[in-house]
N, CA, C and O atoms as a GROMACS GRO file, in nm:
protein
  544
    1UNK      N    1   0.085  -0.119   0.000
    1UNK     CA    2   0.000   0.000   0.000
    1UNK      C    3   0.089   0.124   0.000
    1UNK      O    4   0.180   0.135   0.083
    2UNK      N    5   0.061   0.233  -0.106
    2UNK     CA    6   0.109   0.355  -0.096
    2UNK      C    7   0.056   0.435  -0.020
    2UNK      O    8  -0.064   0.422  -0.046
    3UNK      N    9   0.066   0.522   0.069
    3UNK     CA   10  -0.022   0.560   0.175
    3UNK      C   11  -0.042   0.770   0.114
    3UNK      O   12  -0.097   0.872   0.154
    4UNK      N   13   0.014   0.738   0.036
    4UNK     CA   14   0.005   0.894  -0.088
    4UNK      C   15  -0.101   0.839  -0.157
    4UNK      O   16  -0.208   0.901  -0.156
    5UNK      N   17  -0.090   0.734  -0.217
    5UNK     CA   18  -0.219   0.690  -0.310
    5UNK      C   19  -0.367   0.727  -0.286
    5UNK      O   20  -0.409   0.697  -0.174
    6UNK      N   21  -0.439   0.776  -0.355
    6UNK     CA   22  -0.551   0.764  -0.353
    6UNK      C   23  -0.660   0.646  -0.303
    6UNK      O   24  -0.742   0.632  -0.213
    7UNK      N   25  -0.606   0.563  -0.424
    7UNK     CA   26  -0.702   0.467  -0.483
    7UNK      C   27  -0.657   0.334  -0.401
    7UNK      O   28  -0.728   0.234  -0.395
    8UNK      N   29  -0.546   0.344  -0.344
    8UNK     CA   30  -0.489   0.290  -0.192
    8UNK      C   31  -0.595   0.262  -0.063
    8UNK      O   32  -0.625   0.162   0.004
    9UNK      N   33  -0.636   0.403  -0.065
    9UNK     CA   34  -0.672   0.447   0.056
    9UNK      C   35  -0.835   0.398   0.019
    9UNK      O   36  -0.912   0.349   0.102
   10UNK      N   37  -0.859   0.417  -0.086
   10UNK     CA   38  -0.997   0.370  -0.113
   10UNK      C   39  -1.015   0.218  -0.110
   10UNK      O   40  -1.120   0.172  -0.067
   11UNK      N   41  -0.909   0.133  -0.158
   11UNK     CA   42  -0.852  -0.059  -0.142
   11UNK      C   43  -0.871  -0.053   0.039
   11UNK      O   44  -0.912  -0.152   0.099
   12UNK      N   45  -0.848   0.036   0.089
   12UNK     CA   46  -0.841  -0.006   0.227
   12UNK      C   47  -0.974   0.007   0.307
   12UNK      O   48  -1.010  -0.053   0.408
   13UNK      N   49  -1.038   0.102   0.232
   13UNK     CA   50  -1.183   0.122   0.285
   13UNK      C   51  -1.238   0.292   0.338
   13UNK      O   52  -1.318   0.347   0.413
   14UNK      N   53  -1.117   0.328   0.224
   14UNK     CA   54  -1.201   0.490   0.261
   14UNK      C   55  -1.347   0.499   0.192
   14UNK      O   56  -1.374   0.461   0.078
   15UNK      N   57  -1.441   0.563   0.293
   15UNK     CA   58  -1.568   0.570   0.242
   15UNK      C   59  -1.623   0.646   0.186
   15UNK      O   60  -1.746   0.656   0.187
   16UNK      N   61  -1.547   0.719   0.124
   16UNK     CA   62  -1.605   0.793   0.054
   16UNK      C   63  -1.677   0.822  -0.108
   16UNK      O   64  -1.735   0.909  -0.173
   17UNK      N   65  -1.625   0.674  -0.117
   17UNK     CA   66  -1.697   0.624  -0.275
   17UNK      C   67  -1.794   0.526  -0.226
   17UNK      O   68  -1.827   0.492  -0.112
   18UNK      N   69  -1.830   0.490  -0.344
   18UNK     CA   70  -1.968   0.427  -0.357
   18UNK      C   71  -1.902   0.242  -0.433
   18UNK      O   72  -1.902   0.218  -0.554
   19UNK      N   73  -1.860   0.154  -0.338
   19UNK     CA   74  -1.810   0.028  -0.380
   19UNK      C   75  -1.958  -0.053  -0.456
   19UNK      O   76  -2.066  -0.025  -0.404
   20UNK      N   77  -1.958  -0.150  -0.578
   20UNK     CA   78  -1.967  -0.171  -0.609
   20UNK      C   79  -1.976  -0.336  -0.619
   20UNK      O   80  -2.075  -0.408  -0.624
   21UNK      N   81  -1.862  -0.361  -0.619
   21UNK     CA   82  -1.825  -0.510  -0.609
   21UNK      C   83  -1.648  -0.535  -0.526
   21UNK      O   84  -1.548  -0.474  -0.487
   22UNK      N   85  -1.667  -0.578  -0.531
   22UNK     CA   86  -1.510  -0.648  -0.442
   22UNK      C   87  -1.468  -0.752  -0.411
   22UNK      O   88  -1.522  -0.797  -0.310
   23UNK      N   89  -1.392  -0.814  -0.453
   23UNK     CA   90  -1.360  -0.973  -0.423
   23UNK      C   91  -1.178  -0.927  -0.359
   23UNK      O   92  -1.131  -0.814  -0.341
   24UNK      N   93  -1.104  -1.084  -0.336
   24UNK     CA   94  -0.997  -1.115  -0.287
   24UNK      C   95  -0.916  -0.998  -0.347
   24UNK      O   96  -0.864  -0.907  -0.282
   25UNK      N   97  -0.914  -1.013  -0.472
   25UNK     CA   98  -0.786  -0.925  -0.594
   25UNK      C   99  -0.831  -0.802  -0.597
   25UNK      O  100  -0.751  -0.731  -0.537
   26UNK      N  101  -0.931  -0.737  -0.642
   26UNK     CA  102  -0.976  -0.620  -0.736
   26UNK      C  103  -1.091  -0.541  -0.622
   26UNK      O  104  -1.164  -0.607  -0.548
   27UNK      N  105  -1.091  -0.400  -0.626
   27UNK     CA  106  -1.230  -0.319  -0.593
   27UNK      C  107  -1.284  -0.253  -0.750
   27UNK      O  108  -1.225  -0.238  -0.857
   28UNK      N  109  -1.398  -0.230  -0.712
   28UNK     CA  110  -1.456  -0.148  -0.832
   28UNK      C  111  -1.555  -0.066  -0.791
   28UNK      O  112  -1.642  -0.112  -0.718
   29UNK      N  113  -1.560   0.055  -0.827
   29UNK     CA  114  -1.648   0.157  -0.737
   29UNK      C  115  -1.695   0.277  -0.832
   29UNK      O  116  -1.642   0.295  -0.941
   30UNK      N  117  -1.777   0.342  -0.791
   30UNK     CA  118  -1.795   0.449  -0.895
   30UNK      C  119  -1.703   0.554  -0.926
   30UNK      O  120  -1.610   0.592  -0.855
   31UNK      N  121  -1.744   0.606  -1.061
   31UNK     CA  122  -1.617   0.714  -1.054
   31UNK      C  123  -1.710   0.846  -0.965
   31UNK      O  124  -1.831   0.851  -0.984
   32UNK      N  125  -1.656   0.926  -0.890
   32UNK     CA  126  -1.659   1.054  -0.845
   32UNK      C  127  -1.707   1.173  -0.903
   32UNK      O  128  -1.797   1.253  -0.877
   33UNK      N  129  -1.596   1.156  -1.016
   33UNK     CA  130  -1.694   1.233  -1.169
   33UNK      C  131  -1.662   1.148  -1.289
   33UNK      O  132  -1.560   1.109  -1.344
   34UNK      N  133  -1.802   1.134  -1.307
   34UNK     CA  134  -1.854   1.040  -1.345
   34UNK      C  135  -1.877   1.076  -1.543
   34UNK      O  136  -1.946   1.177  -1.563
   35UNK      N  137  -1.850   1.038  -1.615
   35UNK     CA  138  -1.827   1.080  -1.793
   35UNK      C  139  -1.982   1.012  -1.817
   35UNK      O  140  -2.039   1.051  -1.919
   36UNK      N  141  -2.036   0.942  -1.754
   36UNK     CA  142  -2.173   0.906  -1.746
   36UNK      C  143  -2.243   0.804  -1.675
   36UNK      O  144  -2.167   0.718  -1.631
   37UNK      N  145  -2.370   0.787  -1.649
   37UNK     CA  146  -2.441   0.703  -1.536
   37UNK      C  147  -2.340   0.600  -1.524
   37UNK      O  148  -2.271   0.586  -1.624
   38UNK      N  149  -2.316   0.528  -1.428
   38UNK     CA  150  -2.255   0.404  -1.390
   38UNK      C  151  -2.134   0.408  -1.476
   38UNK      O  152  -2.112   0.301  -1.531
   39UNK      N  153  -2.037   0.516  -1.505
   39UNK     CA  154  -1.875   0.528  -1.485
   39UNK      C  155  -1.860   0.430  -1.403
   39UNK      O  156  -1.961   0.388  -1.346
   40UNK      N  157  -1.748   0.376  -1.377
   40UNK     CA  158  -1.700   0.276  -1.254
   40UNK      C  159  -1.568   0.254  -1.290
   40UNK      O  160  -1.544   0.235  -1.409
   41UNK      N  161  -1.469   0.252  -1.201
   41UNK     CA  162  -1.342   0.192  -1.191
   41UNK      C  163  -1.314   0.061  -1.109
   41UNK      O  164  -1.363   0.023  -1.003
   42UNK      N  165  -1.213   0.001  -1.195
   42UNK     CA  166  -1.189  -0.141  -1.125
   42UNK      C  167  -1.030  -0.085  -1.124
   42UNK      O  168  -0.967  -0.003  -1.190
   43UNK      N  169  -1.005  -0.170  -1.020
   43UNK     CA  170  -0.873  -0.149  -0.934
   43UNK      C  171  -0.822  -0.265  -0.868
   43UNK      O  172  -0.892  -0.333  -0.793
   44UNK      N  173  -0.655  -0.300  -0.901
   44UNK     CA  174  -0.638  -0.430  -0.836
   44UNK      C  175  -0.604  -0.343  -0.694
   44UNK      O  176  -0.564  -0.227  -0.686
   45UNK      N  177  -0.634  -0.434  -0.588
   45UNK     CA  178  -0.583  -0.416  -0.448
   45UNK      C  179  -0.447  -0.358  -0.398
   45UNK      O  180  -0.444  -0.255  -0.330
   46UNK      N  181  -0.321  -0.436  -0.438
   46UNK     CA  182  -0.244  -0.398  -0.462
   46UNK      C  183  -0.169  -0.254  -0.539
   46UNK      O  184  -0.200  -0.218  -0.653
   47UNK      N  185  -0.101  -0.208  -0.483
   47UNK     CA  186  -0.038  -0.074  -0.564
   47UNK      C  187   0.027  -0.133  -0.674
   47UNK      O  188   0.098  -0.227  -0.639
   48UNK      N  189   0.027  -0.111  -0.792
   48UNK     CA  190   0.087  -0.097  -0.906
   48UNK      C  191   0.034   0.016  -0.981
   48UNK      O  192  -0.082   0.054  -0.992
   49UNK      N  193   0.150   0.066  -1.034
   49UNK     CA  194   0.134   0.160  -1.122
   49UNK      C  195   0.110   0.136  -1.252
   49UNK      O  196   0.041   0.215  -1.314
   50UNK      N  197   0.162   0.023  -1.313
   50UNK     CA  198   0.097  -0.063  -1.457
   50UNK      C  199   0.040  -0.173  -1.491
   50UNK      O  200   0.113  -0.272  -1.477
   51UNK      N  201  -0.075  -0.194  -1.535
   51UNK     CA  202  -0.175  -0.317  -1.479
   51UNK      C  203  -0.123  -0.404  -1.658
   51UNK      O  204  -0.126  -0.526  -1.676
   52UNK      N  205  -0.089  -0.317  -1.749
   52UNK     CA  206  -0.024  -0.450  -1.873
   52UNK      C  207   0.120  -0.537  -1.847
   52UNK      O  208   0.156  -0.641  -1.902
   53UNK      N  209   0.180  -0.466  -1.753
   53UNK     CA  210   0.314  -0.557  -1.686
   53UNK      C  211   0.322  -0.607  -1.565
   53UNK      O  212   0.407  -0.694  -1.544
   54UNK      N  213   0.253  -0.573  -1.484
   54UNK     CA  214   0.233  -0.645  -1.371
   54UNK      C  215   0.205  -0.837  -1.361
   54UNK      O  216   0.170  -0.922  -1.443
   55UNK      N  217   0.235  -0.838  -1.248
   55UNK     CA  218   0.180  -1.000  -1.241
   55UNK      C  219   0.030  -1.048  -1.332
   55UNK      O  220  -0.090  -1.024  -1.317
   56UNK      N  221   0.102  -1.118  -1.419
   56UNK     CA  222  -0.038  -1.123  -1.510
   56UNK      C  223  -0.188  -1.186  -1.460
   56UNK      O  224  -0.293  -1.181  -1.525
   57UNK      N  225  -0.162  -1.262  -1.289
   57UNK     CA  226  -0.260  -1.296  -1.246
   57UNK      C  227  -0.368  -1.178  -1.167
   57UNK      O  228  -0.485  -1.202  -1.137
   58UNK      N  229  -0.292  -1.040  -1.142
   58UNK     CA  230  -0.351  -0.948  -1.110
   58UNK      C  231  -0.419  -0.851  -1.202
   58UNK      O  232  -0.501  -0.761  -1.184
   59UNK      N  233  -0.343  -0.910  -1.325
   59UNK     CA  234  -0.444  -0.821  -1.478
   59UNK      C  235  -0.570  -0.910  -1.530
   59UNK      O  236  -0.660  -0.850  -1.588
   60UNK      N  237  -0.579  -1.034  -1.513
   60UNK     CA  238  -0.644  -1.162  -1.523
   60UNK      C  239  -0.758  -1.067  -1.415
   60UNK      O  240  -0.851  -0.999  -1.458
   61UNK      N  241  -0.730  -1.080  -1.304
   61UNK     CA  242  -0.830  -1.069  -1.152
   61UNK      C  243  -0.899  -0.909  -1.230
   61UNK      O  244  -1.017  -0.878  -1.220
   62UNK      N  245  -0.816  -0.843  -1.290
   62UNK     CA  246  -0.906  -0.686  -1.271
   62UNK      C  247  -0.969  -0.671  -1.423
   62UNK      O  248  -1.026  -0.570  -1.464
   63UNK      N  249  -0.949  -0.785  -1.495
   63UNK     CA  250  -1.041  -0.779  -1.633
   63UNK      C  251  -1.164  -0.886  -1.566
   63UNK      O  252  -1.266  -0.828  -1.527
   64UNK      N  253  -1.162  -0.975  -1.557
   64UNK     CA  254  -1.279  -1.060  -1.462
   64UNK      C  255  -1.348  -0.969  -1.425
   64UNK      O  256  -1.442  -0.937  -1.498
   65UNK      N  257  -1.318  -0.880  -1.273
   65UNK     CA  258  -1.396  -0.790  -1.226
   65UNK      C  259  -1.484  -0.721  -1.358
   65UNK      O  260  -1.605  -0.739  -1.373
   66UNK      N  261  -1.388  -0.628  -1.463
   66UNK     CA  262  -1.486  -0.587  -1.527
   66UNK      C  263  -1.599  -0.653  -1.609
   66UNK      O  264  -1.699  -0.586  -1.634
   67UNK      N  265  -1.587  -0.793  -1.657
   67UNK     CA  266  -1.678  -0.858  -1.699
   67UNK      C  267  -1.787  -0.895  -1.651
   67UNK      O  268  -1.883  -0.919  -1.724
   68UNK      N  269  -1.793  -0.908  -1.489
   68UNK     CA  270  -1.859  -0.872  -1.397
   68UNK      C  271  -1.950  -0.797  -1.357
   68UNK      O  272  -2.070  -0.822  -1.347
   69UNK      N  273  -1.863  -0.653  -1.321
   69UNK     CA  274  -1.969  -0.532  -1.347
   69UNK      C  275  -2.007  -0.510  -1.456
   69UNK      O  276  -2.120  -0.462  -1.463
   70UNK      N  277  -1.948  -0.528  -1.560
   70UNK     CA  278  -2.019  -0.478  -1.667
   70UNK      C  279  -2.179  -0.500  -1.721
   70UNK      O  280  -2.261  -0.427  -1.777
   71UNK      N  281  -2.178  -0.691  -1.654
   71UNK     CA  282  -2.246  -0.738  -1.673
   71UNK      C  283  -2.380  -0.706  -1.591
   71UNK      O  284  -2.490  -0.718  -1.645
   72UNK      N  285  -2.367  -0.667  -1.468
   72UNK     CA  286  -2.429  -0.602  -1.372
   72UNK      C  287  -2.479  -0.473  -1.446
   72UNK      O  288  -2.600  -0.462  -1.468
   73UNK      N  289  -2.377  -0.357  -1.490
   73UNK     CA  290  -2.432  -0.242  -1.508
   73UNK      C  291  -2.540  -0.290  -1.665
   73UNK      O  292  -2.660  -0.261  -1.671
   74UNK      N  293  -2.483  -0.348  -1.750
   74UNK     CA  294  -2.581  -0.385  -1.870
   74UNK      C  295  -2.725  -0.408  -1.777
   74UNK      O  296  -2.824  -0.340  -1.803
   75UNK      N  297  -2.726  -0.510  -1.669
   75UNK     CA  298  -2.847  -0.560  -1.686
   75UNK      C  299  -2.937  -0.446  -1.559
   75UNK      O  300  -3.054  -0.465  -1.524
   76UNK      N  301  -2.852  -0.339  -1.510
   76UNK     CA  302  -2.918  -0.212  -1.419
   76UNK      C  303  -2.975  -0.095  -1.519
   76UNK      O  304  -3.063  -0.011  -1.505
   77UNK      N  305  -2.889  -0.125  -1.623
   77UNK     CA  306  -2.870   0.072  -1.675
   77UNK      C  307  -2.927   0.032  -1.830
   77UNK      O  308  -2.986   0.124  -1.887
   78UNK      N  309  -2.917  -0.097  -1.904
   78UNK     CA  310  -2.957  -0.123  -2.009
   78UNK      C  311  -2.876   0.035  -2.090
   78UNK      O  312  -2.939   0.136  -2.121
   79UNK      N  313  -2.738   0.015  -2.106
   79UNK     CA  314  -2.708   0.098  -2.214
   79UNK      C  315  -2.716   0.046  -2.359
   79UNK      O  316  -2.765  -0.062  -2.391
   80UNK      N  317  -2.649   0.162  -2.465
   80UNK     CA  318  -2.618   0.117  -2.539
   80UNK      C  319  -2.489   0.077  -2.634
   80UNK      O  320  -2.476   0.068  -2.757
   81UNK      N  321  -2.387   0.055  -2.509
   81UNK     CA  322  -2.327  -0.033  -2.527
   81UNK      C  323  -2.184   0.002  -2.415
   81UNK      O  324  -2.221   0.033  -2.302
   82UNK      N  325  -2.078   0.000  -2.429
   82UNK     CA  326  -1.976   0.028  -2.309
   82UNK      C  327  -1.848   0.061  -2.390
   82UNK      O  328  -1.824  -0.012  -2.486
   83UNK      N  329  -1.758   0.170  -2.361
   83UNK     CA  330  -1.616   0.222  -2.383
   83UNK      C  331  -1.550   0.146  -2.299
   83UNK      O  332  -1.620   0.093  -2.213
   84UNK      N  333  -1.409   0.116  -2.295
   84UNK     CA  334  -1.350   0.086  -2.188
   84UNK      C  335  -1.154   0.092  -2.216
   84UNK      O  336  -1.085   0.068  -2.316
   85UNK      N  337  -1.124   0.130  -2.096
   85UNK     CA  338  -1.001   0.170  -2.160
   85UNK      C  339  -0.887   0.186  -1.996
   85UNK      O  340  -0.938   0.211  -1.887
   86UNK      N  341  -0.735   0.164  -2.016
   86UNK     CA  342  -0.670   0.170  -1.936
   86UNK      C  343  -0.582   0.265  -1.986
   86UNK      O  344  -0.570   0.272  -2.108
   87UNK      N  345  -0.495   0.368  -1.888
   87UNK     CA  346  -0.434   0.444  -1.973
   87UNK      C  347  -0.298   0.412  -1.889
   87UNK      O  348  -0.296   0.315  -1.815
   88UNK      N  349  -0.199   0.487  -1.902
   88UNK     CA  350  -0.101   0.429  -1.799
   88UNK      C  351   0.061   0.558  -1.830
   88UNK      O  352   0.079   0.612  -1.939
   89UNK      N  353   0.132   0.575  -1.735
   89UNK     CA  354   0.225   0.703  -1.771
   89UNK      C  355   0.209   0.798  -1.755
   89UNK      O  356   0.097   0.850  -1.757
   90UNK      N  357   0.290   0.842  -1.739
   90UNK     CA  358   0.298   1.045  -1.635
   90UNK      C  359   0.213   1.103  -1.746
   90UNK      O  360   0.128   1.177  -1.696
   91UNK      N  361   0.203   1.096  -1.907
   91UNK     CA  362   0.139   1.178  -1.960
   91UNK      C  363  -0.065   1.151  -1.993
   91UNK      O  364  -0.152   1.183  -2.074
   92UNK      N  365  -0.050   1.083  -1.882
   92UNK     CA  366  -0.268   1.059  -1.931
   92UNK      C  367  -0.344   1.054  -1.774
   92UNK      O  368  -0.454   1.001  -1.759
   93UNK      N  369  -0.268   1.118  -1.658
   93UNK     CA  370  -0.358   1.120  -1.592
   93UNK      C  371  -0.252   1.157  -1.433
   93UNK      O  372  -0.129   1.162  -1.433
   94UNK      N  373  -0.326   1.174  -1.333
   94UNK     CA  374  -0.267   1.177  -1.188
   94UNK      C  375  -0.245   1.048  -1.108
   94UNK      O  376  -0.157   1.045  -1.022
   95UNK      N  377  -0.333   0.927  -1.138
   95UNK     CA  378  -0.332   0.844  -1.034
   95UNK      C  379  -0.230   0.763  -1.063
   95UNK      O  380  -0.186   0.766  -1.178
   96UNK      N  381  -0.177   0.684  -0.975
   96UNK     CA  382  -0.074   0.630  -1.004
   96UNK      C  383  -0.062   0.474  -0.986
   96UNK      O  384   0.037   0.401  -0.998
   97UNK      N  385  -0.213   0.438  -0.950
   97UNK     CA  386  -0.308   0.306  -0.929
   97UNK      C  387  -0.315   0.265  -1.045
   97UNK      O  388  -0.368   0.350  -1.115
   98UNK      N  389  -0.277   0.145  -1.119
   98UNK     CA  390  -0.367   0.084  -1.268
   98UNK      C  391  -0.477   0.067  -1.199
   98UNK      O  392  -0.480   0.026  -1.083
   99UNK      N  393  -0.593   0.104  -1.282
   99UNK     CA  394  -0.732   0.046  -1.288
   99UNK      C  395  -0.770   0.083  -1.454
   99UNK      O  396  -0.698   0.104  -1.552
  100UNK      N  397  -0.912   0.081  -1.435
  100UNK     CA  398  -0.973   0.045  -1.584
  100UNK      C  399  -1.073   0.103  -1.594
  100UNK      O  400  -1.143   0.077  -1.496
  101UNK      N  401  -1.126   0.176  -1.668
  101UNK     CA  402  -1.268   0.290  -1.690
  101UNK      C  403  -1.361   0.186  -1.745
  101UNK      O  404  -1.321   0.090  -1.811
  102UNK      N  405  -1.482   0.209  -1.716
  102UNK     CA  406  -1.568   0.112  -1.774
  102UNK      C  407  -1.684   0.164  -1.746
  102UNK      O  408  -1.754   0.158  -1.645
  103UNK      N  409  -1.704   0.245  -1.902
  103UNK     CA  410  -1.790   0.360  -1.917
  103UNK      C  411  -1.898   0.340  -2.012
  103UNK      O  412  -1.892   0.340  -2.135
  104UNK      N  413  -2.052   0.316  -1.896
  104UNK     CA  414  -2.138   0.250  -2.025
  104UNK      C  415  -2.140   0.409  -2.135
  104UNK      O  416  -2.087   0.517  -2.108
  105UNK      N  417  -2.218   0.374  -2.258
  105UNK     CA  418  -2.260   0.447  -2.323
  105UNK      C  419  -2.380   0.451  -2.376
  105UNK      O  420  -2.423   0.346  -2.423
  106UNK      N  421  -2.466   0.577  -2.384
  106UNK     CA  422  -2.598   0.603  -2.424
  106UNK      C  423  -2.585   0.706  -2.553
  106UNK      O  424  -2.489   0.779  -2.578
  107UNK      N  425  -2.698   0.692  -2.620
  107UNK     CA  426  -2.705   0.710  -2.769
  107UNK      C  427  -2.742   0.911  -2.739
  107UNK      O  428  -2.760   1.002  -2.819
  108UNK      N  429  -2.739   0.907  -2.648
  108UNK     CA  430  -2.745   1.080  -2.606
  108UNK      C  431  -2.640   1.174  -2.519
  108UNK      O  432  -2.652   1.290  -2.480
  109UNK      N  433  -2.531   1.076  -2.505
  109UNK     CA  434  -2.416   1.119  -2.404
  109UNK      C  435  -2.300   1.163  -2.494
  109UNK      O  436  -2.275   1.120  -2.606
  110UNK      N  437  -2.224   1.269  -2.416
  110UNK     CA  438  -2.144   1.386  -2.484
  110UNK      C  439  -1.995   1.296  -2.472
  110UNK      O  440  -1.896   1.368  -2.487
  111UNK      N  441  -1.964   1.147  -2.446
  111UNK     CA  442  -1.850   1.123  -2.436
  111UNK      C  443  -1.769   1.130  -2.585
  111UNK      O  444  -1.828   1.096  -2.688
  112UNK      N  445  -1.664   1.164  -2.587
  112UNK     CA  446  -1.605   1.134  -2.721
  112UNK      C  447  -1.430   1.122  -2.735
  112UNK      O  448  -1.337   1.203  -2.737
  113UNK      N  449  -1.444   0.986  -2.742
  113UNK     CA  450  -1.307   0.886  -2.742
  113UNK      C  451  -1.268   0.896  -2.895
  113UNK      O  452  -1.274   0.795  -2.966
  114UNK      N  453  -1.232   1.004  -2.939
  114UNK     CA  454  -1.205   0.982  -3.071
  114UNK      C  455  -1.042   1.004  -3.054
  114UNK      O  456  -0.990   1.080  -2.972
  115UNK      N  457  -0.988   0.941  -3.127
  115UNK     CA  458  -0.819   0.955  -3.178
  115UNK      C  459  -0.774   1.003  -3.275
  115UNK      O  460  -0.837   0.982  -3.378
  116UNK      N  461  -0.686   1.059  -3.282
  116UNK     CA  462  -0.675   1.125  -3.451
  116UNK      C  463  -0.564   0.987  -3.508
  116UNK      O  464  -0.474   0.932  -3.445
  117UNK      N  465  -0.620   0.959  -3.662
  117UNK     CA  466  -0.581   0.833  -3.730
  117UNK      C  467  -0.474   0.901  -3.841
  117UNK      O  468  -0.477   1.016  -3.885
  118UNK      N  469  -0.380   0.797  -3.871
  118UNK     CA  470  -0.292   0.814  -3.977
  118UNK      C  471  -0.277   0.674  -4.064
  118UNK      O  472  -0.345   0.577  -4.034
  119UNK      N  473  -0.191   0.670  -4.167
  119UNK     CA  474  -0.220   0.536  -4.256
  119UNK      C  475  -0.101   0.459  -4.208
  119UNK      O  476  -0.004   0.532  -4.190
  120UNK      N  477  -0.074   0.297  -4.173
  120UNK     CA  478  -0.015   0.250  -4.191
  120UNK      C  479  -0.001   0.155  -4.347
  120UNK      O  480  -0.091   0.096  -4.406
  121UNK      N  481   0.128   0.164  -4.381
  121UNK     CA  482   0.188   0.126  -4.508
  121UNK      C  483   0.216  -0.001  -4.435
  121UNK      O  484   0.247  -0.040  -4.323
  122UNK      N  485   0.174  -0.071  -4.623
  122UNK     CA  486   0.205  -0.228  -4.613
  122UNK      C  487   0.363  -0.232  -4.569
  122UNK      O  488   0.375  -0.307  -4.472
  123UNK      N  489   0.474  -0.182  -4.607
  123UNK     CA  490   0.621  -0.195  -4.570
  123UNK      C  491   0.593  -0.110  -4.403
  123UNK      O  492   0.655  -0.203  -4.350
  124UNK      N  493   0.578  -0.072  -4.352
  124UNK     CA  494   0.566   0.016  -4.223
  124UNK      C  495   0.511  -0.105  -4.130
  124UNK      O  496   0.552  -0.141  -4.020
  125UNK      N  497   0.390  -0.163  -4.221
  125UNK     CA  498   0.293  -0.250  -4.088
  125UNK      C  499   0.371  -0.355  -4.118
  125UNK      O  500   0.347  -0.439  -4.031
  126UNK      N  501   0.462  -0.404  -4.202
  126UNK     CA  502   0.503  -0.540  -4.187
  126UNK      C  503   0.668  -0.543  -4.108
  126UNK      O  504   0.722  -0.636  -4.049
  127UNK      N  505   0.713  -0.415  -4.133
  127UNK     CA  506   0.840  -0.370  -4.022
  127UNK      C  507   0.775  -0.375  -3.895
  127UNK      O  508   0.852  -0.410  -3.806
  128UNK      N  509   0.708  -0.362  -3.874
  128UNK     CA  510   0.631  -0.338  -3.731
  128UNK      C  511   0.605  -0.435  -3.644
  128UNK      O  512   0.637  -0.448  -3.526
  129UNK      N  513   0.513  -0.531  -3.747
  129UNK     CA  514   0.469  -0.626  -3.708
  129UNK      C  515   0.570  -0.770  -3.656
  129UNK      O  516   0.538  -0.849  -3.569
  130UNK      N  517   0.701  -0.773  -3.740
  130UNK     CA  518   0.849  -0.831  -3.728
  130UNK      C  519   0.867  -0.808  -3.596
  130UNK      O  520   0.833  -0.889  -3.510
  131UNK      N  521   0.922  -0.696  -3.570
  131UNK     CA  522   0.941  -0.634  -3.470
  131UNK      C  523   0.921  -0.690  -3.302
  131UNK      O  524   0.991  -0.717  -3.205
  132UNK      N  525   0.754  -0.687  -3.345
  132UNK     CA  526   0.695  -0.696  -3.195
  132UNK      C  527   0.691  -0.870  -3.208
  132UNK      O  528   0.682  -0.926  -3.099
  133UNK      N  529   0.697  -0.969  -3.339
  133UNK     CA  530   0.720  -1.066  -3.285
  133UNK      C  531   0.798  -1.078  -3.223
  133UNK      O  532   0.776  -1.098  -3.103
  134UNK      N  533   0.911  -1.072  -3.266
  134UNK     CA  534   1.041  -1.087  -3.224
  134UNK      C  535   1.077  -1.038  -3.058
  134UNK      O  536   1.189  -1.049  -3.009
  135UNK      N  537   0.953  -0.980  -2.984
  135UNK     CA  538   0.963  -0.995  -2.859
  135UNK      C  539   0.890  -1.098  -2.814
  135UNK      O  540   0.956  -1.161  -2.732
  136UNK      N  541   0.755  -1.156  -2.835
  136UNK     CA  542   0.703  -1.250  -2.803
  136UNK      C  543   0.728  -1.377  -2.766
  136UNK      O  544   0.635  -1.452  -2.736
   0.00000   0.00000   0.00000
């Protein structure tokens, strides 16, 4: 436990959110401010700061969770359909907890996850693609 952490202090039982679900590994609770009805974050227990390199049984435990709630919020909120996304690095946010946004969506809500796109080239995507085998 980081005792600077936020999302620490919330694993331990600060009450000031609204928990959700919780098992052995993972909490998941609402977001605070919320991008729309039933926002929710899942969070492994543990402090880590990156939930794609970490012990892969603790990235296992905090995707479960979301399949979970998700499944819960589908069958509370009946959206139309769910965003979901982990971000990770000094440049996308303050917390320093991996967790995971899991943000239903409605056909009238102002969220907008758009990325700006560029082309990958057949010689570019197949340098690329070499590449990252070659770590695997």
């Amino acid at each position: 436990m980081d005792d600077d952490c936020t999302f620490c202090r919330i694993v331990a039982g600060d009450g000031s959110v609204r928990v959700v679900y919780e098992d052995e590994r993972t909490v998941a609770f609402l977001d605070r401010r919320p991008a729309t009805t039933g926002h929710t974050l899942v969070a492994p227990r543990v402090h880590e700061e990156e939930l794609l390199t970490t012990d892969a049984s603790a990235t296992h435990a905090v995707f479960r969770t979301v399949e979970t709630v998700s499944t819960a919020l589908e069958e509370t909120l009946d959206p139309d359909g769910f965003s979901l996304f982990h971000t990770s690095g000094p440049l996308v946010g303050t917390v320093e907890h991996a967790h995971v946004h899991l943000v239903p969506r409605f056909e009238d809500d102002d969220v907008s996850l758009s990325l700006p796109r560029d082309r990958l080239t057949a010689d570019d995507g197949a340098e690329l693609a070499a590449r990252i085998r070659e770590r695997l």
